[in-house]
Structures are given as C-alpha cells and as structure tokens.
C-alpha positions in Angstrom: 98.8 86.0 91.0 95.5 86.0 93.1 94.2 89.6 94.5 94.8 89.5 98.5 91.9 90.5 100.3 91.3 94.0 101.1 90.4 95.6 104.2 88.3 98.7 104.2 90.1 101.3 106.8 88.6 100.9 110.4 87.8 104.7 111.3 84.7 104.8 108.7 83.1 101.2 109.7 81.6 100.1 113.1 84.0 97.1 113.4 82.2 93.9 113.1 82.3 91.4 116.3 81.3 88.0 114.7 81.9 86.4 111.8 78.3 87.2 110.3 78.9 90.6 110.7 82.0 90.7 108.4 79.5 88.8 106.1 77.3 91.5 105.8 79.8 94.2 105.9 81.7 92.6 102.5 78.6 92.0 101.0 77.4 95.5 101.7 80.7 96.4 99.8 80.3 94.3 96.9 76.6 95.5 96.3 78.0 99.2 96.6 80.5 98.4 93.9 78.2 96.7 91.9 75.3 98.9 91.3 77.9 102.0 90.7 79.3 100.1 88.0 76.6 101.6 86.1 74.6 104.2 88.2 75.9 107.6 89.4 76.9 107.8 92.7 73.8 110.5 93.6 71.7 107.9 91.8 72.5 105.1 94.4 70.4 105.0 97.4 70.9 103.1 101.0 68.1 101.3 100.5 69.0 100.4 97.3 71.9 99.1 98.6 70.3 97.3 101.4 68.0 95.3 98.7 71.0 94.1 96.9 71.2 91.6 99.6 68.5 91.8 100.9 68.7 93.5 104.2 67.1 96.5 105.9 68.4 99.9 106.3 69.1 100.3 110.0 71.5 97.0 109.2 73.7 99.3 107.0 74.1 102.0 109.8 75.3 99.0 111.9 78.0 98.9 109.6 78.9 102.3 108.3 78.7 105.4 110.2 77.0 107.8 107.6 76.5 107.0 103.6 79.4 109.7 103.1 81.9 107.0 105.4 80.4 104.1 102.9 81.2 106.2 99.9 84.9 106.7 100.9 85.3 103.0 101.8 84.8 102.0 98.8 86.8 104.5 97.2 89.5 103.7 99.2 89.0 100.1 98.4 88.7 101.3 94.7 92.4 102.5 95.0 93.6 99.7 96.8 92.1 97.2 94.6 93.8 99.3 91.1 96.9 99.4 92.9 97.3 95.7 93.3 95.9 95.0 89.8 98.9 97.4 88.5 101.2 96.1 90.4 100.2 92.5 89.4 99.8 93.7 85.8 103.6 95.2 85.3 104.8 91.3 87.2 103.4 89.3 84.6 105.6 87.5 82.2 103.7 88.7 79.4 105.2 92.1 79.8 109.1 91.3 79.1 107.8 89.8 75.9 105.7 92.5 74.2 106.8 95.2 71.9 106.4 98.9 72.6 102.6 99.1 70.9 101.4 95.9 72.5 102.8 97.1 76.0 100.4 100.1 75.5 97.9 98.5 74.2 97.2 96.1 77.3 97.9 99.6 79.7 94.8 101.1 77.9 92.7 97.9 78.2 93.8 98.0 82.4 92.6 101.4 82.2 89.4 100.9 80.6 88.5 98.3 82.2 88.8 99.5 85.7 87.2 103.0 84.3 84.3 100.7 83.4 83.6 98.7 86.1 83.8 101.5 88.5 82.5 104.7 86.5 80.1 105.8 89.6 82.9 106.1 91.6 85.2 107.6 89.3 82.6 110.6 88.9 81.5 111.3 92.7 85.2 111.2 93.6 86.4 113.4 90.8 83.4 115.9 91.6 84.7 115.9 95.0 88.2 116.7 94.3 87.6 119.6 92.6 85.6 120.6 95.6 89.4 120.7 97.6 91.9 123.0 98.6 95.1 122.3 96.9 96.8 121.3 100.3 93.3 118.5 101.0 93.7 117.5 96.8 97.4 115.8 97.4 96.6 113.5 100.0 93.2 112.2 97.9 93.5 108.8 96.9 93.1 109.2 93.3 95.9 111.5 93.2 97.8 108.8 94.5 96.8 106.2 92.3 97.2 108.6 89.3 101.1 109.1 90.5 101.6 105.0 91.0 100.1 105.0 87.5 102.2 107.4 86.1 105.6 106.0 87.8 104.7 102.7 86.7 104.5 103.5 83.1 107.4 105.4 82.9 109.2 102.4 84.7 107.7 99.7 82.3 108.5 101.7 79.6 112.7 102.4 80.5 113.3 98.5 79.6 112.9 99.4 75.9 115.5 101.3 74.5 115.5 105.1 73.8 112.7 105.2 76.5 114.6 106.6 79.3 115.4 109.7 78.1 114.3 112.6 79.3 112.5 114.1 76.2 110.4 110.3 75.7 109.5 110.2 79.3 108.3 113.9 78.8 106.1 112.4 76.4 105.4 108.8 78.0 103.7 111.8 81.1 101.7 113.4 78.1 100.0 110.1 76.9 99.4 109.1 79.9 97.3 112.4 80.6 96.2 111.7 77.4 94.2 108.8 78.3 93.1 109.9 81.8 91.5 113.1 80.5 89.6 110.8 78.1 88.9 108.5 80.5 87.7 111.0 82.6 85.6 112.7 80.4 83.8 109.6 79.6 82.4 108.2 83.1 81.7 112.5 83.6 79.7 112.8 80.5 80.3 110.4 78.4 79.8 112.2 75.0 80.8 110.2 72.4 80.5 109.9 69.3 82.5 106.9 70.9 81.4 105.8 74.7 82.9 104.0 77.5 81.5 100.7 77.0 81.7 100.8 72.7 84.6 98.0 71.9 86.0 100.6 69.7 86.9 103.0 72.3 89.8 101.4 73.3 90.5 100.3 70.0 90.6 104.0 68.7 92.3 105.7 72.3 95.0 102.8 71.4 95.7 103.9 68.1 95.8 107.4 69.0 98.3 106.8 72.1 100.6 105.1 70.2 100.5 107.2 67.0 101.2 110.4 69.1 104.0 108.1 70.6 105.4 107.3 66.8 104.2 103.5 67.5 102.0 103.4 64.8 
C-alpha cells in the first residue's frame, strides 16, 4: 500500500499560487526532514535549508511564516506520515501470519526506524513538550501518535490468545513504554553503550521486550 501524499496544515504556510511554488514548498520540506535526520534541530539553520536546494533565504519566508511555523510543519507532517505507516503496517498480510515474538519484533523495527530517520525532530519536539502546561501537552501531536501507537498494539496483540486480558494488556502498555523511554533517550542523548543507529540496538531492545513479555 503506497503512502498518500501529505499536506502540511495551511495556517503555518503562505499557500502557494502556481504549481512551482508547491515545488519549492515540498522540496523545502523534504530538505527539512532530511538534514534532521541526523542534526539537532538548534543545529539546523534556514540557510542551510535553503542550500539543500539550492535557493535563497527570502524564498523560504515566501513559504513559511517564521522558522518556528516550518518546525511544526514538519512535525506535524512527522505524525501524519507515522500514523499512515502504522496504520499500513498493522494491514499487511504478514501480520495474521506471525507468532507473538515475530509480531514484536517487526513493532520495534517500525519504531526504530522512524526514531532514526527523524531523531532531530524527535528531540526539539520532546524538549518542547516538557516546556507545556498539562492542559497545552494533550492536544501535542506526539501525544497523539503515542496513544494511536499504544491502541494499536494492544489491538494487534488481542488476536492471539490470552492477550486480551486485562493483566497482559497491563503489561502489553508497560513494554510499550518500555521502548519509547529508550527510544527516547537515544535521539536525547544517545548514551550507549548501544546507540540508535548500532544494528544491535534493536536486536537487544527486541530480546528484552519480549523476554519481559515471557516471549523469549
């Protein structure tokens, strides 16, 4: 199943008129994504992000209203684009046919891999939610992509037996904070001995998911 294409939400962009302008607008996006794949989000500059295609910096305040607007664009495209992968992820046929410890083995790799490719992100938004009232915190969209996450495994999880019950779904919500406060950890500080991008971290947060689960 293909990704649709995502639209980033109109009240933080200067809506593009032509076709070109759309152009540059998605390409501004895709070079903002790209270089905090890697780099913090304080590390991240406009005009870096204006040379990673190659335009000037009054053309990215044609398209975004401050760098604070650009930022939550692509958080919220961030979301948006996790939220389809998971939802895509749980349809695939693949999933009726795996046993308990291979289920959770491919929800860690979706989990590390979007941790991965969008650690800058990840940090600056995490940073920022700490900075908000309770009331403000709800409404952020990584709160709601940790809920969908966290509904979504629990749902996955019911269609093998002895998972519905209360006491293993109590336990199915501890794993899965499990991996988000390592996850979390890692694109914050990243301390190892294991880090984010070492193939055995998700080998190793794998084996200690599903030995706490008794899948071992």
């Amino acid at each position: 199943m293909a990704e649709a294409q995502l639209q980033p939400p109109q009240h933080l962009v200067h809506a593009p008129q032509q076709r070109r302008g759309h152009e540059r607008q998605d390409a501004l996006i895709r070079a903002g994504l790209h270089l905090t794949e890697a780099r913090d989000w304080d590390a991240v500059k406009v005009g870096d992000i204006a040379a990673e295609i190659g335009c000037s910096i009054g053309t990215f305040y044609t398209r975004f209203r401050t760098k604070e607007a650009y930022f939550d664009v692509l958080l919220d495209l961030m979301v948006q684009t996790m939220l389809q992968r998971t939802e895509v992820f749980h349809g695939e046929p693949e999933r009726r046919r795996e046993a308990p410890a291979q289920f959770i083995a491919s929800w860690v790799h979706l989990g590390v891999h979007s941790f991965r490719m969008h650690r800058g992100l990840y940090a600056t938004a995490l940073l920022n939610l700490r900075r908000l009232e309770p009331e403000a915190r709800s409404s952020s969209p990584l709160v709601l992509l940790r809920d969908r996450s966290r509904a979504s495994l629990l749902e996955a999880m019911a269609q093998y037996p002895g998972w519905s019950a209360p006491t293993a779904q109590a336990r199915l919500l501890f794993a899965h904070q499990m991996m988000q406060g390592v996850l979390l950890n890692a694109v914050l500080t990243n301390p190892g001995p294991l880090h984010l991008d070492d193939p055995a971290f998700e080998t190793e947060l794998t084996g200690a998911l599903c030995a706490y689960l008794g899948m071992a």
